[in-house]
N, C-alpha and C positions, 0 to 999 in steps of 0.2 A: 207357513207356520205363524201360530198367533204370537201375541206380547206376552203372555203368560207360558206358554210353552217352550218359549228361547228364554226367560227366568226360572222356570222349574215352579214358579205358582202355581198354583190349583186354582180353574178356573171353576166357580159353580155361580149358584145364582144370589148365595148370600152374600160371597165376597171375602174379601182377609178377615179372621177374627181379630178383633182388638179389644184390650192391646195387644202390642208385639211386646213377648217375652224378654225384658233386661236385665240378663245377670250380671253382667261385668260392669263394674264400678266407671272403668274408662270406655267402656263401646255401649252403642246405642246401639236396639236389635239389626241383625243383619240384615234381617226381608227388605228393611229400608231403601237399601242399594240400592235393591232389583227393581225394588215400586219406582224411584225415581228415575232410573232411566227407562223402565217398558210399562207403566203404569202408573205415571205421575198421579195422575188424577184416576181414582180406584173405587170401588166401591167396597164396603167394609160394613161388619155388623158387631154386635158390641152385647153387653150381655143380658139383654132382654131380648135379644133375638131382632131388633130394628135393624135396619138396612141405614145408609148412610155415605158419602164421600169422606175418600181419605186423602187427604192433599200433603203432597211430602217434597214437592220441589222450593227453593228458595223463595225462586221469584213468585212462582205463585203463594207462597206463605204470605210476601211482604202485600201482594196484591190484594188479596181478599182479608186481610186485617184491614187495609185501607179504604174497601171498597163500600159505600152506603149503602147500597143496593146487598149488605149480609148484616143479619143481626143478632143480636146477646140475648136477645127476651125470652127468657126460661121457657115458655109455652112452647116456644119454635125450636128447640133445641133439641140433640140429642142426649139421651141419660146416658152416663157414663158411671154413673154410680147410683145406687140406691136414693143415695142425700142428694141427687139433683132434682130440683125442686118445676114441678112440670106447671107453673103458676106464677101467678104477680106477686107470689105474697114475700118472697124477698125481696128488698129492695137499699141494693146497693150499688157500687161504681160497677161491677161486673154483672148486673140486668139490668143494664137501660143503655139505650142509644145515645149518639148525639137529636137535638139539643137538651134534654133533659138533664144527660150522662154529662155533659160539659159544666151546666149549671153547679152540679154536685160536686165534679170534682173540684172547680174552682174555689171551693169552700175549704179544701183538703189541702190544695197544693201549696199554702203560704207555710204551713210544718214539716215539709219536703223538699222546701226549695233549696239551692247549693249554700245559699246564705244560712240559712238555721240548721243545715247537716254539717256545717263549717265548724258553725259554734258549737253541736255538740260531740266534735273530733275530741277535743281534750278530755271529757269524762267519759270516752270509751277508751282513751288510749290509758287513763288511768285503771278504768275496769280491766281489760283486758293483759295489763300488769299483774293488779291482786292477783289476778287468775290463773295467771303461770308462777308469781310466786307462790299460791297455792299447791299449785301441781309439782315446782323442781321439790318441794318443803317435804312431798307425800311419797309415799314406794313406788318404785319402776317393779314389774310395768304396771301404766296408767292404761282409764280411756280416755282420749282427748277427746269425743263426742260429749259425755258427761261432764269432763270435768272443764272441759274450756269452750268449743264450738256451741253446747249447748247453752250452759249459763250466758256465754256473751249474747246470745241473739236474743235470749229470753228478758234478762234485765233489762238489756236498750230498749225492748218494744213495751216491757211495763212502767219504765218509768216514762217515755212516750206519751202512752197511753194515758197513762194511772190503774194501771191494773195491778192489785196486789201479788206482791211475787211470790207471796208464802201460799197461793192458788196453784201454783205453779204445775205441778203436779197433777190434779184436775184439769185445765185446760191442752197443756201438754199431753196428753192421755185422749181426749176427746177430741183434741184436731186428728191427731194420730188416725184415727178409728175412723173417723166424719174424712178424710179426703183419701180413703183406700176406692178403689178402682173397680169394679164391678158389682155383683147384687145383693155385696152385705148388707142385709137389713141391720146389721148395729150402726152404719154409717148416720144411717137418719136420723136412728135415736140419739147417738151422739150430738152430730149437728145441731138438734134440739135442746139436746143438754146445756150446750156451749151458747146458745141463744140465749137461753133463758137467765143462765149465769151474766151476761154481760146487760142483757133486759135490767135484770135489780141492780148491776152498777151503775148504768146511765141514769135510774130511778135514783138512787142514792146519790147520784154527784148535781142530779138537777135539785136536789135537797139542799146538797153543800157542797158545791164546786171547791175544784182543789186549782190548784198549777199544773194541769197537764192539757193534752188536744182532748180530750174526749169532754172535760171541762169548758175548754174554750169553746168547741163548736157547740154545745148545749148554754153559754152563753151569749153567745154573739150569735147564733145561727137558731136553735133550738126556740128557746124562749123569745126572739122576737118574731115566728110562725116561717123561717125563710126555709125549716127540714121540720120534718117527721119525726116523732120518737121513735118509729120502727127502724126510718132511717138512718138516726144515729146509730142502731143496736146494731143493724145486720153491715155496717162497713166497721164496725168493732169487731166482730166476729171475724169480718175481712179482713183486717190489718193484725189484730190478734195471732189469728192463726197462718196467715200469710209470714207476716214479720218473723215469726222466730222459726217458723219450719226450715223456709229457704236460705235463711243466711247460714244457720246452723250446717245444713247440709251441704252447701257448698265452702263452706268452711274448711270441712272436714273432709270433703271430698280434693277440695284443693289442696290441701297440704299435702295427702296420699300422694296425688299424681305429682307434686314438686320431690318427693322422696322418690318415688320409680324414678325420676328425672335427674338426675344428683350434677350434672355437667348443668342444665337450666338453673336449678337450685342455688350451685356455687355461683352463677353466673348473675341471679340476682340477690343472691347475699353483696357480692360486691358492690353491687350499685343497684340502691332499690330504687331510683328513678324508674328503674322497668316496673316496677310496681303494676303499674295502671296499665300498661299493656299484658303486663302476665295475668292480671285481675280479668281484660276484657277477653283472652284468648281459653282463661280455663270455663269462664261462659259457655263459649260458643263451646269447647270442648268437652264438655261435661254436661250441655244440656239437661239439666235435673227435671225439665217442667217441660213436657212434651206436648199433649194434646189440648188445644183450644177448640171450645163448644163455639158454633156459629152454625148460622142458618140462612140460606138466599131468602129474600122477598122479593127478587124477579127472578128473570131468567138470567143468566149468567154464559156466556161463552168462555172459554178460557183452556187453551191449551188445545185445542180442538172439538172438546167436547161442551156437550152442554149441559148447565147445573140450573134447576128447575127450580122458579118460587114454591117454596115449601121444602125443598130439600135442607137434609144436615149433613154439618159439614165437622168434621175432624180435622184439623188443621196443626199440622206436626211440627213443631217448632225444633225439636232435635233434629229430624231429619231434613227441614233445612238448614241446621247448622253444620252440617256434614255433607251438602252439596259439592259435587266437584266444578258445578257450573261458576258457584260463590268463593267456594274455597278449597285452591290447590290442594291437593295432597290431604284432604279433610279428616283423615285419622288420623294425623300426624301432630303430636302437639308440639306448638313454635310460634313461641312469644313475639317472633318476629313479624309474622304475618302480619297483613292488613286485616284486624277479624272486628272492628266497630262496626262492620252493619249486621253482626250478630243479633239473630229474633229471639235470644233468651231471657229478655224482657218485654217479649211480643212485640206488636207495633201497630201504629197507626191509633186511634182517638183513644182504645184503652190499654197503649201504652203504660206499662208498671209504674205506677204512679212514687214507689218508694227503693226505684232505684240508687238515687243520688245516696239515702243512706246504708244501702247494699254494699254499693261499691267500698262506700270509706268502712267499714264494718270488715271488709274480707280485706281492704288494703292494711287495715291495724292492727288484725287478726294475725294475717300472714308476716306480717313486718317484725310482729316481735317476735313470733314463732323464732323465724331464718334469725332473727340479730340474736336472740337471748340465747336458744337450744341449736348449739349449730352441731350438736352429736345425736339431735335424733334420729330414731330411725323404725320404720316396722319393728313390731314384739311377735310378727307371725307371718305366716304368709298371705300373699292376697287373696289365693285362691281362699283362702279358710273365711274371710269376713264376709259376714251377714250384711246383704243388701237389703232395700224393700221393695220387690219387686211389683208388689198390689196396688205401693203409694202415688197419689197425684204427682208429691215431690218425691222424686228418687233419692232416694239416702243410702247410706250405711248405719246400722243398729248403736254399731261401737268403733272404735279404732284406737287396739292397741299398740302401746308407743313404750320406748323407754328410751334413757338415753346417757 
């Protein structure tokens, strides 16, 4: 009996359709299971009907992040969505290799480092105050998508940035659209949209620079010929819509799962010292950002088989965060665990470049949640909440609360 026949896969010649369908807020699709123990290394096709490798074990996750010999450059990749762009003509941290991709982010990482996410601890722990003072001041039930998880990730990445926050609504709307999962043609256009938006602020700030990064590197970096003006534009786009997606969503997703959890919950109301470890555990637990576009430029051996220059690669960082080889008991959430070599920040050269302000963002988020409202609680059922099952970033729409 084949691999596929002792998991109940259907073998044919296309392979798994991806994605795999995720409705539950706390699980990542099932097929996953079965792919990493009888089909680690898979072949999958996606919605333009290309063929491609599905990669879902840990170790192989962490391998071929790390490995030279796979590459980011849009040309080589698979489309996973309309808005992926089969050309050089984007060019930011996530289409270029190393050494190019090193050079660039080197320019990036002094606004990111533990030292400048330190100092801007105090003006989000102050935002994310107003925020709930907003919210106890307003009628239960609330969303705390809207009215907390959102605004906090969106203010921090425009003030960041310098991106006007009364845009807000326009960009938020066009990332929205621009990182949905198969052949929506509005994807592109969005994409486009949200280009061209951030094209005339970089235009306007290289006019009259303010105090913010997109500032700084159009004067230190910009104007003395060390980046591109395209360059600037399209890791704006990147940080833009990256920045308030993911934090927002796991925000929102982590509180959820500390409320299904009320024995963890009480446990780190008591002592938020667990902070940082319940921060790193609902990562790996909650994987919101699954598939990574990558591509071999040789032949590749790995796991027994072999992955051909010119192949694409699907590279599932949920499913290895749910590895039993990496982590015991992988559905099981427990703050306890060892879960820092969690790939929910990917790994290896393009490594998430805006973790360090991730983490303190969902540790100030969560902190004053558990200290301030220690009577919240779901306003519904979970079955009832709206996920977004098309999105890059997995989310929830809303999440109603009262308390």
């Amino acid at each position: 009996m084949n691999a596929s026949a002792r998991s109940g896969l259907t073998p044919n010649q296309a392979g798994t359709a991806w994605p795999l369908a995720r409705t539950c807020p706390f699980q990542i699709p099932g097929e996953y299971a079965d792919l990493r123990k009888y089909e680690p290394i898979a072949r999958a096709q996606v919605w333009d009907g290309s063929r491609t490798w599905l990669i879902t074990r840990h170790e192989h996750v962490r391998s071929l992040l790390a490995d030279s010999r796979v590459t980011i450059r849009p040309a080589a990749l698979p489309r996973l969505s309309a808005a992926d762009s089969d050309g050089e003509g984007f060019r930011s941290l996530l289409t270029m290799d190393p050494p190019e991709h090193n050079t660039l982010r080197r320019m990036f990482i002094p606004e990111f480092s533990t030292r400048r996410v330190r100092a801007m601890r105090p003006g989000i722990e102050r935002l994310v105050d107003d925020l709930i003072d907003k919210l106890l001041a307003g009628p239960a039930p609330a969303d705390l998508v809207a009215e907390l998880a959102l605004p906090m990730s969106t203010l921090v990445i425009c003030a960041l940035l310098g991106v006007p926050y009364e845009d807000r609504e326009f960009f938020q709307e066009r990332s929205e659209i621009a990182t949905r999962v198969g052949g929506d043609s509005e994807s592109l256009t969005a994409l486009l949209e949200l280009r061209d938006y951030l094209d005339k602020l970089v235009t306007a700030k290289t006019k009259s620079p303010g105090d913010d990064l997109l500032s700084g590197i159009i004067v230190n970096r910009l104007i003395p010929g060390e980046i591109q003006h395209n360059e600037v534009v399209d890791n704006a786009v990147l940080l833009l819509a990256a920045g308030h997606e993911t934090s927002a969503s796991m925000a929102a997703l982590g509180i959820l799962t500390l409320l299904q959890h009320p024995e963890t919950l009480a446990e780190v109301r008591a002592d938020e010292g667990l902070l940082p470890q319940t921060i790193d555990e609902l990562l790996r637990y909650l994987s919101i950002a699954d598939g990574m576009r990558r591509a071999a430029t040789a032949d590749i051996e790995l796991g027994g088989m072999t992955i051909r220059a010119g192949d694409g690669l699907i590279i599932s960082l949920g499913s290895g965060n749910r590895d039993e080889d990496a982590f015991p008991s992988p559905d099981t959430f427990d703050i306890h665990r060892s879960a820092r070599h969690h790939v929910a920040f990917g790994y290896g050269p393009h490594q998430c470049l805006g973790q360090n302000l991730a983490r303190t963002e969902l540790e100030v988020t969560l902190g004053a949640v558990i200290r301030r409202i220690p009577t919240l609680r779901l306003a519904t059922d979970v079955e009832a909440l709206r996920v977004k099952p098309d999105a890059t970033i997995f989310g929830l729409h809303e999440l109603p609360v009262e308390w």
